[in-house]
C-alpha positions in Angstrom: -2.0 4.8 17.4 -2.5 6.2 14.2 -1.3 4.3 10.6 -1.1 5.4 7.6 -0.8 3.7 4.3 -0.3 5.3 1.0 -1.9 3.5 -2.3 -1.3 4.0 -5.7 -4.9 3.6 -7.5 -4.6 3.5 -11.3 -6.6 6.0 -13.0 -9.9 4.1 -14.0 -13.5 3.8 -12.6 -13.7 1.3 -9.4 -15.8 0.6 -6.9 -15.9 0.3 -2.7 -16.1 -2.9 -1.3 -16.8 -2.5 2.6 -14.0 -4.5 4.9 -12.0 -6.6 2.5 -9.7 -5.7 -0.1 -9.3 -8.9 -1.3 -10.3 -9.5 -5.3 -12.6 -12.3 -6.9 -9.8 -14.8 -6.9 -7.9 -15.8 -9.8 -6.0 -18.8 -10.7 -3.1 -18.5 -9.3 0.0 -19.4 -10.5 3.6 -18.9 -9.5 5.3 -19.4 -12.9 7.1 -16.4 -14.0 5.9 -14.5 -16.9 7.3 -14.7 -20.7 8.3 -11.4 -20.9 9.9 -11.5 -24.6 6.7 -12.0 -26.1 6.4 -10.0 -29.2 2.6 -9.8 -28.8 2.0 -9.4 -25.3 1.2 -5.7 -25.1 2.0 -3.9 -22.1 -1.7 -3.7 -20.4 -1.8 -7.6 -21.1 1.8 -7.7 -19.3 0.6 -6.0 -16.3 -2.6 -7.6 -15.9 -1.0 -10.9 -16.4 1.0 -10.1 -13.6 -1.6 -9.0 -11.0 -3.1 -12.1 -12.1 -0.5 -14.0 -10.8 -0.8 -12.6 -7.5 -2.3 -14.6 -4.5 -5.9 -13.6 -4.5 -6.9 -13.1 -1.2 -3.9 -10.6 -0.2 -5.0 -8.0 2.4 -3.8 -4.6 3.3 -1.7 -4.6 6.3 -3.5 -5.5 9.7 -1.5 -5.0 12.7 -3.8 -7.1 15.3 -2.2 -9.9 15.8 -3.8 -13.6 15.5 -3.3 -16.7 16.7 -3.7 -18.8 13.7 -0.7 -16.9 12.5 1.6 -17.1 15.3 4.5 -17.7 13.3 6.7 -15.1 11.1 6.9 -15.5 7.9 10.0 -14.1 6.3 10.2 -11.0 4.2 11.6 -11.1 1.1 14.5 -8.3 0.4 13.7 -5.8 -2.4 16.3 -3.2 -3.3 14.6 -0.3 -5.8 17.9 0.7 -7.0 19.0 -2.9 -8.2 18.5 -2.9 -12.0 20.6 -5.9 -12.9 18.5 -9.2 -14.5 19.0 -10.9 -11.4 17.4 -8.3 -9.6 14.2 -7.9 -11.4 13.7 -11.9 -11.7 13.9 -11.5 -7.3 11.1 -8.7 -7.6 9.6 -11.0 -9.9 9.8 -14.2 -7.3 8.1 -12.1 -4.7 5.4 -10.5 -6.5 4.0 -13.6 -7.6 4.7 -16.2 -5.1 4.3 -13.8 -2.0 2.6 -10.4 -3.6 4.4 -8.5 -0.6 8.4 -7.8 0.1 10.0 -5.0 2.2 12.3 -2.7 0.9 15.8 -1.8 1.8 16.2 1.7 2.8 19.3 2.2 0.0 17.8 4.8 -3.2 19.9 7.8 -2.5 17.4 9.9 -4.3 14.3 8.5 -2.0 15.3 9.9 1.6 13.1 9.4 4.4 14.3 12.7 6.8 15.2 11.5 10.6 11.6 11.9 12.9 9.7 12.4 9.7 7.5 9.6 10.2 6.7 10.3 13.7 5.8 14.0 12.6 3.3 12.9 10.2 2.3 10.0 12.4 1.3 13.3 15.3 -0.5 15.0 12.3 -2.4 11.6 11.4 -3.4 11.7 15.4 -4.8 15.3 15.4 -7.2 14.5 12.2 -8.5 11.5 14.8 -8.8 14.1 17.6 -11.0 16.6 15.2 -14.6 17.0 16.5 -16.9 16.0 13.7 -18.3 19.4 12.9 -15.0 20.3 11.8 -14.1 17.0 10.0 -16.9 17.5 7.8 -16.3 21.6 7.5 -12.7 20.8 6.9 -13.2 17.5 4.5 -16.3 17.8 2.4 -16.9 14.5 0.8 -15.6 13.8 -2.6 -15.0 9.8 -2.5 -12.8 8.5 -1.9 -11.4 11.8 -0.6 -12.7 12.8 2.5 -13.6 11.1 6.5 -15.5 8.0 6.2 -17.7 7.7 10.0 -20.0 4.7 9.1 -16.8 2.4 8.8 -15.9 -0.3 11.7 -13.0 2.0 12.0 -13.1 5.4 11.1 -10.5 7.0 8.6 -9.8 9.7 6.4 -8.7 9.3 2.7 -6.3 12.0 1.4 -4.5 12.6 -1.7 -1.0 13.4 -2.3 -1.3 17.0 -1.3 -3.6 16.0 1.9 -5.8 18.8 0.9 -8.0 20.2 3.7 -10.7 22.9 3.2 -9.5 24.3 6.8 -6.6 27.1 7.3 -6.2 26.1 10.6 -5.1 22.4 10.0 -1.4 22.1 9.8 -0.2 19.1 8.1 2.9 19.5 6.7 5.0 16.2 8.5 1.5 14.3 6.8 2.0 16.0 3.1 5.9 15.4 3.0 5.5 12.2 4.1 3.0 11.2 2.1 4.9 12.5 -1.1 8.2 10.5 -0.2 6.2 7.6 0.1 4.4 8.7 -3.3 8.2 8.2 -5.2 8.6 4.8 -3.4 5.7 3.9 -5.0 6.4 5.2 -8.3 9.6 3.4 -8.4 8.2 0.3 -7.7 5.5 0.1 -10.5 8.5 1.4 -12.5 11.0 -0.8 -11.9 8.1 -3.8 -12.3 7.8 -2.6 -15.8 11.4 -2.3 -16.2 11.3 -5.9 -15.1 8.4 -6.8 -17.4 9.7 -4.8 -20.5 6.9 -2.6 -21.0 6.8 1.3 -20.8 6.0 3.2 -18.1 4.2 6.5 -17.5 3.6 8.1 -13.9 1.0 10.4 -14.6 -1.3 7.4 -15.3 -1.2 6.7 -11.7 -2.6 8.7 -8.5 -1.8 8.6 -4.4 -3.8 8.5 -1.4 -2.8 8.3 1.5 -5.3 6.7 4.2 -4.9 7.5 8.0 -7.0 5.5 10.3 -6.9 4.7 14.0 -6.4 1.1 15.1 -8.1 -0.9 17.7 -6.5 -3.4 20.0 -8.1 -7.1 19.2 -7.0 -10.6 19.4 -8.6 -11.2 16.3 -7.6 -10.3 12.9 -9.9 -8.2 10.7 -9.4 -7.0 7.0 -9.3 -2.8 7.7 -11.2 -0.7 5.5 -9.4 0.3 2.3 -9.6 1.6 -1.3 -9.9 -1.1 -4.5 -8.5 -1.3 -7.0 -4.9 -0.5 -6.0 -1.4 -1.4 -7.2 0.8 -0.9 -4.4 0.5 -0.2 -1.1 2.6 0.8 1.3 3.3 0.7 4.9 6.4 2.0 6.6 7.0 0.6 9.6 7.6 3.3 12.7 8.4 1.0 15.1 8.5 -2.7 16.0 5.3 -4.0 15.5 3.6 -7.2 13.6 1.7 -7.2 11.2 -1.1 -10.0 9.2 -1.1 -10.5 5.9 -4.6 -12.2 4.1 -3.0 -14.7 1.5 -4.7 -17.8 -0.4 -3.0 -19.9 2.2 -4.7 -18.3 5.4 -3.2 -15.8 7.8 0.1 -15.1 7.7 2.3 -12.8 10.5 5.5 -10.2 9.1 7.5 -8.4 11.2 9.4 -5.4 8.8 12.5 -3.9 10.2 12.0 -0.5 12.1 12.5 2.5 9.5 11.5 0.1 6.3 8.6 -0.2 3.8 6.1 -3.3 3.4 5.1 -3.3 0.0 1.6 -5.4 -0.4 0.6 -5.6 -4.4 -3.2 -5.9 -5.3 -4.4 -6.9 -9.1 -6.6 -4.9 -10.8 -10.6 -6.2 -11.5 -11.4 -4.7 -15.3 
């Protein structure tokens, strides 16, 4: 089965780290920030705040393990809450989880019936490309492009999933990727909302990473792009997932048809 994850990488230089996604860890804290600071500016704001995330949190794994046989619970997150309360919940989770799942309720974010499957299809005929035309149709531009030497293999996309082939239809894969693009977007917004510092979209850029799973009792950290700020995984059907957090493995199970948000910090 195919997955796809689309991440919101801040425009700045980074750097690949094979496997894990996890940062140099941080001391973590779970206090919540003083966001009526007059001297806090807004870079220290956010950067406070990814600091305060648990540092060893992973992109979404779907092999399952045993040393995390129990299911953690979700936290709630509603995007189209704007109320004190609201943010201060958004808040909670981002630094005392640094994942939640979304409720399906922004009237202006719409995720069409059989859209996900559609793209998911799309996702499965990049997989089924023979490599002469994987590297005809996506000529290497890190992170865009197919990554082979990997554990698992996987392409990296951006928001337009740009393909140098006329022949590749991937339409389901582009829409999708763009509605998940304005989930993301509202989130970082509606963190700075929370924080009380401005917020500009165009500082921020999607990709969208497709990859093909393998079955295994063991967990393993996927291959991934650092550094992100949000990632996000909507959930096609019922399926587990484990999380990497300071406290070991931990096991989520999202509702069918939602979004797991997983939050990364930034390494300056």
């Amino acid at each position: 089965m195919a997955s796809s994850s689309a991440h919101l990488n801040h425009h700045q230089p980074s750097n690949k780290h094979g496997g894990a996604t996890a940062a140099p860890p941080p001391t973590p804290s779970c206090s919540h920030l003083n966001t009526t600071s007059k001297s806090e500016t807004a870079v220290d704001a956010l950067s406070s705040l990814f600091h305060r995330l648990p540092p060893l949190l992973s992109l979404p794994n779907r092999r399952f393990s045993h040393s995390a046989s129990s299911i953690a619970s979700l936290p709630l997150v509603s995007l189209s809450a704007g109320d004190r309360r609201s943010w201060d919940d958004l808040i909670s989770a981002v630094t005392d989880l640094g994942y939640f799942q979304l409720t399906n309720d922004v009237s202006d974010i719409v995720f069409p019936p059989g859209l996900a499957e559609a793209a998911e299809s799309d996702s499965l005929s990049l997989l089924e490309l023979s490599e002469e035309k994987i590297e005809s149709s996506f000529p290497k531009n890190w992170p865009l492009g197919y990554e082979a030497d990997a554990e698992t293999p996987s392409f990296c996309l951006d928001a337009d999933c740009s393909t140098e082939s006329s022949e590749l239809n991937l339409s389901s894969l582009r829409e999708f990727t763009r509605t998940l693009e304005k989930v993301g977007l509202k989130t970082v917004e509606m963190l700075a909302n929370a924080l009380g510092f401005g917020y500009d979209s165009t500082r921020f850029n999607t990709l969208m990473w497709v990859n093909q799973g393998v079955p295994d009792d063991e967990p393993e950290i996927t291959n991934g792009f650092y550094p992100f700020v949000v990632c996000l995984q909507y959930q096609i059907r019922e399926q587990k997932y484990c999380l990497l957090t300071e406290s070991g493995w931990v096991s989520v199970l999202p509702r069918v048809d939602s979004v797991l948000v997983t939050l990364e910090h930034l390494q300056q």
